[in-house]
C-alpha positions in Angstrom: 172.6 116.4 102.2 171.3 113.3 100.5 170.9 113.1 97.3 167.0 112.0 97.5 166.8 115.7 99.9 168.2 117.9 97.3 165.5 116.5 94.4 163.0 117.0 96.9 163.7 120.6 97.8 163.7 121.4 93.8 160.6 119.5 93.2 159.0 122.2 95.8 160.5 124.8 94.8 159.3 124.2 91.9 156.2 123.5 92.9 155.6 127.2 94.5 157.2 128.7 92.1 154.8 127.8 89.3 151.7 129.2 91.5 152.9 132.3 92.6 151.6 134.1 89.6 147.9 133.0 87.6 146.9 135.3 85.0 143.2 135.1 84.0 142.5 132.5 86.0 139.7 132.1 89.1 140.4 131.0 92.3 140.2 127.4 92.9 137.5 128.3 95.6 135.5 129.4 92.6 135.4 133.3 93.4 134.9 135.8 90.8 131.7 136.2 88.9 129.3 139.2 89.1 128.2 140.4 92.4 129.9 138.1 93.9 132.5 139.3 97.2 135.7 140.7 95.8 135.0 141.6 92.7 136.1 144.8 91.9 133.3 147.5 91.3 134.3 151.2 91.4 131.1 154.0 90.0 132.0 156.7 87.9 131.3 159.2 90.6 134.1 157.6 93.3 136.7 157.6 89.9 135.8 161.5 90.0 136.5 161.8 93.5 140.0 159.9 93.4 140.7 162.2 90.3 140.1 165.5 92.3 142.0 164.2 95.9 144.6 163.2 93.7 144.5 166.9 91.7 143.8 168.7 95.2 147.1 166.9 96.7 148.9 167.9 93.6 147.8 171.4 94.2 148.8 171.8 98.0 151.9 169.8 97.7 153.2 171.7 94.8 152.7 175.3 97.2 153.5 173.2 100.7 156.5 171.5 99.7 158.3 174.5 98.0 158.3 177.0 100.9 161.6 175.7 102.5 163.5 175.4 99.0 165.1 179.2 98.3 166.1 179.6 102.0 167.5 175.7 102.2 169.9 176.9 99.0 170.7 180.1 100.1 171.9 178.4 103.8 173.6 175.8 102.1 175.7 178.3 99.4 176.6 180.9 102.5 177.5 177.0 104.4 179.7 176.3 101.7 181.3 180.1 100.9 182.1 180.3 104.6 184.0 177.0 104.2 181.7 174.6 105.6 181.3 170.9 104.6 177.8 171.5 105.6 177.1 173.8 103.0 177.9 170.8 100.2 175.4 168.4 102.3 173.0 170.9 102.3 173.2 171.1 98.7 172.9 168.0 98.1 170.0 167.1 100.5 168.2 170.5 98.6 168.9 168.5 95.4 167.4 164.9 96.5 164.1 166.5 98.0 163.5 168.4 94.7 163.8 165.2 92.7 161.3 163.5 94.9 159.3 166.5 94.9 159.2 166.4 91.2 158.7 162.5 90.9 155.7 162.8 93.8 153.8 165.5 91.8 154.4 163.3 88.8 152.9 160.6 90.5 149.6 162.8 91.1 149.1 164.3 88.0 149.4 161.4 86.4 146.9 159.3 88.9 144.5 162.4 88.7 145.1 162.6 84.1 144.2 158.2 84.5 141.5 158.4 86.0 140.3 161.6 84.3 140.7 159.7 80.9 139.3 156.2 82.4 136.1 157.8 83.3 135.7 159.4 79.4 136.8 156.4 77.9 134.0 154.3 80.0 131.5 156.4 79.0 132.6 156.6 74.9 132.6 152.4 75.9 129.0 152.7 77.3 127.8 154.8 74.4 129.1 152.2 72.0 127.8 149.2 73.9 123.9 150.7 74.1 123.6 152.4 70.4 125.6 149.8 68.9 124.4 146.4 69.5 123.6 144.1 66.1 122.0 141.2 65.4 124.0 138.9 62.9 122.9 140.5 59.5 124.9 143.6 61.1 121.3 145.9 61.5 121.2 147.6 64.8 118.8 146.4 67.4 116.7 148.2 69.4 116.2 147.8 73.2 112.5 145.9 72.7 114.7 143.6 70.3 117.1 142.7 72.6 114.5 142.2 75.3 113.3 139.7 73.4 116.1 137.2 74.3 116.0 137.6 77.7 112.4 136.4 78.0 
């Protein structure tokens, strides 16, 4: 490989490198703004609906997922008393689906608790935004005020 080759092929990898990741940036297509396609809009009522398929799934899989566990570990421990390598593979698979078990219901407690809290603190956010809006002497403005600059 030629030297000139080898600068090349760092010069672009480089090159991609430094764009695979842009931070709050818009595209260069000039995307973004509001109302505009694929901006991200979600209503308060859809974040309630998440919340609850996300508790409800939580709820089924914790009953679903358990049925098979106290006759999986008493087959494995007669396996393994009756001198069966099976009975220690059995054990073990028992032990691996009860650590993703726990680690899935994790996963949608904590989807259902985020977006449980994301939709009270957007609302304490609203609240603040439209009762606490002041002009630069720091006196509150009312809502004919602030119409004013929008004339």
């Amino acid at each position: 490989m030629a030297w000139e080759e080898w600068e090349q092929l760092k010069a672009d990898a480089a090159q991609r490198q430094s764009t695979q990741m842009q931070l709050n940036q818009l595209p260069a297509d000039g995307g973004g703004g509001s109302g505009r396609d694929g901006d991200l809009v979600v209503h308060d009522d859809e974040l309630g609906k998440l919340g609850n398929l996300a508790y409800d799934l939580l709820e089924r899989f914790r009953v679903d997922a358990d049925l098979a566990r106290p006759s999986t570990f008493t087959a494995s421990i007669d396996l393994f008393n009756d001198g069966l390598d099976m009975g220690s593979a059995l054990t073990e698979l028992h032990d691996a689906w009860n650590t993703q078990q726990g680690a899935l219901k994790e996963a949608c407690a904590h989807i259902s608790n985020h977006l449980d809290f994301t939709r009270a603190q957007h609302a304490k956010d609203e609240a603040h935004v439209v009762t606490g809006m002041q002009n630069a002497a720091g006196d509150l403005m009312t809502v004919s005020r602030i119409n004013e600059y929008f004339k």
